[in-house]
PyMOL CGO cylinders between C-alpha atoms (Angstrom):
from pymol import cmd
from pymol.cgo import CYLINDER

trace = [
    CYLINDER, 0.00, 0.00, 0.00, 1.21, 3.29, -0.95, 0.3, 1, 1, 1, 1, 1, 1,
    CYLINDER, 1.21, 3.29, -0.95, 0.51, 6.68, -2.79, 0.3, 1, 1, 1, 1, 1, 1,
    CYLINDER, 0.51, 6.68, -2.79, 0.62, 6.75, -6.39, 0.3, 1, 1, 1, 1, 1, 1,
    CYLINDER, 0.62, 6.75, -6.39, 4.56, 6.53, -7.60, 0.3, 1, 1, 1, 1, 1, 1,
    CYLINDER, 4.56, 6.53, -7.60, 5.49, 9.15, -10.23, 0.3, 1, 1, 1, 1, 1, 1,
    CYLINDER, 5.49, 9.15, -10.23, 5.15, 7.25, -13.40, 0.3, 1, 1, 1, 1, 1, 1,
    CYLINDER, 5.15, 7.25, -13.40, 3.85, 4.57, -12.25, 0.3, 1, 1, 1, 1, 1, 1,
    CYLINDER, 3.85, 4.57, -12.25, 2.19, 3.10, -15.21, 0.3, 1, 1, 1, 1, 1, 1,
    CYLINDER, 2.19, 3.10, -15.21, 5.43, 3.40, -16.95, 0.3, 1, 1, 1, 1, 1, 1,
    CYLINDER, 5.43, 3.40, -16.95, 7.45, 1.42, -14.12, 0.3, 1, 1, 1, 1, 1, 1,
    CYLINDER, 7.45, 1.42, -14.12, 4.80, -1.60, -14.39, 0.3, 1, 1, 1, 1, 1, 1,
    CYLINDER, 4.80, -1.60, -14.39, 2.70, -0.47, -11.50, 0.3, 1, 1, 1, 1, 1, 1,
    CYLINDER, 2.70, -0.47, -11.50, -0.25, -1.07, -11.87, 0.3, 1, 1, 1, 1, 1, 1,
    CYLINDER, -0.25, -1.07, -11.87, -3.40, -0.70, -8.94, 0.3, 1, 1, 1, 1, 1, 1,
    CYLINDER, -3.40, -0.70, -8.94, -5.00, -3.95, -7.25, 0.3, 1, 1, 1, 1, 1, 1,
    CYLINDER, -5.00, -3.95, -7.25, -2.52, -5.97, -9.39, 0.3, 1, 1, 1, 1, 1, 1,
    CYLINDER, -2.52, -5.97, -9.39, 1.17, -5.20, -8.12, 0.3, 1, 1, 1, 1, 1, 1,
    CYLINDER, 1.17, -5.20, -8.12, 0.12, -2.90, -5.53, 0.3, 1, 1, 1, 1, 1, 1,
    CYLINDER, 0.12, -2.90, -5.53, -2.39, -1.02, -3.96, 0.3, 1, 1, 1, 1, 1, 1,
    CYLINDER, -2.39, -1.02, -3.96, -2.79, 2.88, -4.21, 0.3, 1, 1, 1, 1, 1, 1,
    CYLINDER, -2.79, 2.88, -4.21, -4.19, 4.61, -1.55, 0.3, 1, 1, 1, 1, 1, 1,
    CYLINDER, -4.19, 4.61, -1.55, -4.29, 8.57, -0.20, 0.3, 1, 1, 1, 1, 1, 1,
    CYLINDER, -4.29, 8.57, -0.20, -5.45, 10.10, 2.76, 0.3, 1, 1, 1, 1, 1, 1,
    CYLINDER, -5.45, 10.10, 2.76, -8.90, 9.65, 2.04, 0.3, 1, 1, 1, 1, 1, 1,
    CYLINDER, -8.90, 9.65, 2.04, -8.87, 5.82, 1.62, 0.3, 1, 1, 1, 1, 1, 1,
    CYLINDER, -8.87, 5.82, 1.62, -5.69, 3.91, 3.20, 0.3, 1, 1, 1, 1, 1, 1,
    CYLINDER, -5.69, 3.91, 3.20, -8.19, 2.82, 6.33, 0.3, 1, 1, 1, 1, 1, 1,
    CYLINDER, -8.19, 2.82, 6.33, -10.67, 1.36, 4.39, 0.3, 1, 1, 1, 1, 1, 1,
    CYLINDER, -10.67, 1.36, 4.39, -8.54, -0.80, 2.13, 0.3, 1, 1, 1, 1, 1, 1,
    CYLINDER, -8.54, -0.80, 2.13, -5.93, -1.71, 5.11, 0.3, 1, 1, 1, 1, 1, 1,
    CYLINDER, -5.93, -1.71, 5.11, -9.23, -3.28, 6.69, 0.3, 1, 1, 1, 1, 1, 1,
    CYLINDER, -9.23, -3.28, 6.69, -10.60, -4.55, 3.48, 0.3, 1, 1, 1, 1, 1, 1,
    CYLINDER, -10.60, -4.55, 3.48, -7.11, -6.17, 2.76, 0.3, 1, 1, 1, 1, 1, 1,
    CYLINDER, -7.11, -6.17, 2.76, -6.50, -7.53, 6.49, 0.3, 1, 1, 1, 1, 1, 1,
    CYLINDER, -6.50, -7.53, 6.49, -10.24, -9.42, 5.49, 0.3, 1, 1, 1, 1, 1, 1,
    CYLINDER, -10.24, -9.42, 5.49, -8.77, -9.98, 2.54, 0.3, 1, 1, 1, 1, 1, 1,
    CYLINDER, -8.77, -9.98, 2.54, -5.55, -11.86, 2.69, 0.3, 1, 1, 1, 1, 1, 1,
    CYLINDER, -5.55, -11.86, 2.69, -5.66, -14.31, -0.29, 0.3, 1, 1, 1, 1, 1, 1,
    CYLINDER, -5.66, -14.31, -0.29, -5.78, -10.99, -2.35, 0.3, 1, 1, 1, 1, 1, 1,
    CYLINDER, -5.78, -10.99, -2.35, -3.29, -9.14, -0.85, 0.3, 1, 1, 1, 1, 1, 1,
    CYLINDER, -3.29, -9.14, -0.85, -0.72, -11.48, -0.90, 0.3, 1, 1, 1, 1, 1, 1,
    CYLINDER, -0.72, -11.48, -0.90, -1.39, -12.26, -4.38, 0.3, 1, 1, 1, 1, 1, 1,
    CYLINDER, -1.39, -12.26, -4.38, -0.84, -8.65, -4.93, 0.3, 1, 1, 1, 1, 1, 1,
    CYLINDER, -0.84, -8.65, -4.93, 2.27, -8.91, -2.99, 0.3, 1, 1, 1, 1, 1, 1,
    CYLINDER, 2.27, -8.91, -2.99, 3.61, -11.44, -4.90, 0.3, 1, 1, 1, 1, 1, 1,
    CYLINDER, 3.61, -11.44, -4.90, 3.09, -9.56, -7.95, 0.3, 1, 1, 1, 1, 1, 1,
    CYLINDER, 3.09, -9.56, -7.95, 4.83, -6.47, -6.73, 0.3, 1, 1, 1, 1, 1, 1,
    CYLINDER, 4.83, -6.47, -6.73, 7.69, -8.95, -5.41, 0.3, 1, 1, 1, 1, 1, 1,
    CYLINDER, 7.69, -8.95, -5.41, 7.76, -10.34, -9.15, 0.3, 1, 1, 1, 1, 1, 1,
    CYLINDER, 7.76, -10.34, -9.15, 7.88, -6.95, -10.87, 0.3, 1, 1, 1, 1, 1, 1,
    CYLINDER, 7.88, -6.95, -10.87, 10.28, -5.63, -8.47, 0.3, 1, 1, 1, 1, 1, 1,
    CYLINDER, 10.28, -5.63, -8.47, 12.63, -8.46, -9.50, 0.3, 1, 1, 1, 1, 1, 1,
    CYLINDER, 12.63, -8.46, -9.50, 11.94, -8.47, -13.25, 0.3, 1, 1, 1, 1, 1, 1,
    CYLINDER, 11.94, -8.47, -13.25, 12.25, -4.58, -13.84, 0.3, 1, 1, 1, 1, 1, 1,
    CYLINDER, 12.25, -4.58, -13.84, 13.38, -2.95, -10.68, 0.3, 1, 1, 1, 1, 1, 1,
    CYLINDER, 13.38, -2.95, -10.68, 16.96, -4.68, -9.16, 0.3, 1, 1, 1, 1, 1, 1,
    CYLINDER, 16.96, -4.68, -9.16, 19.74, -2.72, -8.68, 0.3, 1, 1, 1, 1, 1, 1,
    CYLINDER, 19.74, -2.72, -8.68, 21.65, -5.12, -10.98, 0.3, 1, 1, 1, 1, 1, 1,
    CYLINDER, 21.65, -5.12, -10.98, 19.14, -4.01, -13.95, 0.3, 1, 1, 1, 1, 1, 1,
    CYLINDER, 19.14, -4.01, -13.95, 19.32, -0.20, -13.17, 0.3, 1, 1, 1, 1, 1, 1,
    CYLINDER, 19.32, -0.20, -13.17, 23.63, -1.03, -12.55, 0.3, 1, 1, 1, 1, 1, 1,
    CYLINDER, 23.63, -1.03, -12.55, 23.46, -2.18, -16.01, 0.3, 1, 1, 1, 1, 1, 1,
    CYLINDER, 23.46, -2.18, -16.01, 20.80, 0.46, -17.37, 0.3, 1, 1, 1, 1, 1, 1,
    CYLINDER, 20.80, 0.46, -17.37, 22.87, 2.87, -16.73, 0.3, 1, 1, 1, 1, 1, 1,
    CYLINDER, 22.87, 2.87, -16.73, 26.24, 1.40, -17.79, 0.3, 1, 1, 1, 1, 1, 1,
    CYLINDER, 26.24, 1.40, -17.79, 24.22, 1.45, -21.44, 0.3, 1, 1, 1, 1, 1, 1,
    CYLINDER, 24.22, 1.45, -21.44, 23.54, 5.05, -21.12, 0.3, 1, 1, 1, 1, 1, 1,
    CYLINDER, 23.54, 5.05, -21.12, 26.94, 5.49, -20.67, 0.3, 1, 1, 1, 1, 1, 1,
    CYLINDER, 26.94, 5.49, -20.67, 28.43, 3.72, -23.37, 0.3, 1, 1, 1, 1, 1, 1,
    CYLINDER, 28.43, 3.72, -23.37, 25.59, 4.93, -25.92, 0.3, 1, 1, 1, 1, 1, 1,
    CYLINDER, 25.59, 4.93, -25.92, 25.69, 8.58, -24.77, 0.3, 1, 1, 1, 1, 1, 1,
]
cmd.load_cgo(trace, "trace")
């Protein structure tokens, strides 16, 4: 659970799949409706843990950036 990130759709993140977006407004309601929830949320856990792993690593930005250097 957390605010929108910046770009988010662009980083793979996407809401009720990977995570869950909340605001000030809302984070009660959906930490209770998750904590009922659990089957859900840790699917949606292990989807964040999955795209964190495929996209996200600090090996993958290491080597991101090691491409921007040697193309730029």
């Amino acid at each position: 659970m957390v605010n929108e990130p910046s770009e988010a759709e662009e980083l793979g993140f996407v809401d009720g799949v990977n995570y869950v977006k909340i605001g000030l407004g809302d984070w009660k309601e959906k930490l209770v409706y998750y904590a009922k929830h659990r089957e859900e949320a840790e699917e949606i856990a292990l989807n964040g843990r999955r795209l964190i792993l495929e996209r996200h690593t600090h090996e993958i930005r290491a080597r991101e950036f090691m491409e921007m250097l040697k193309n730029g």
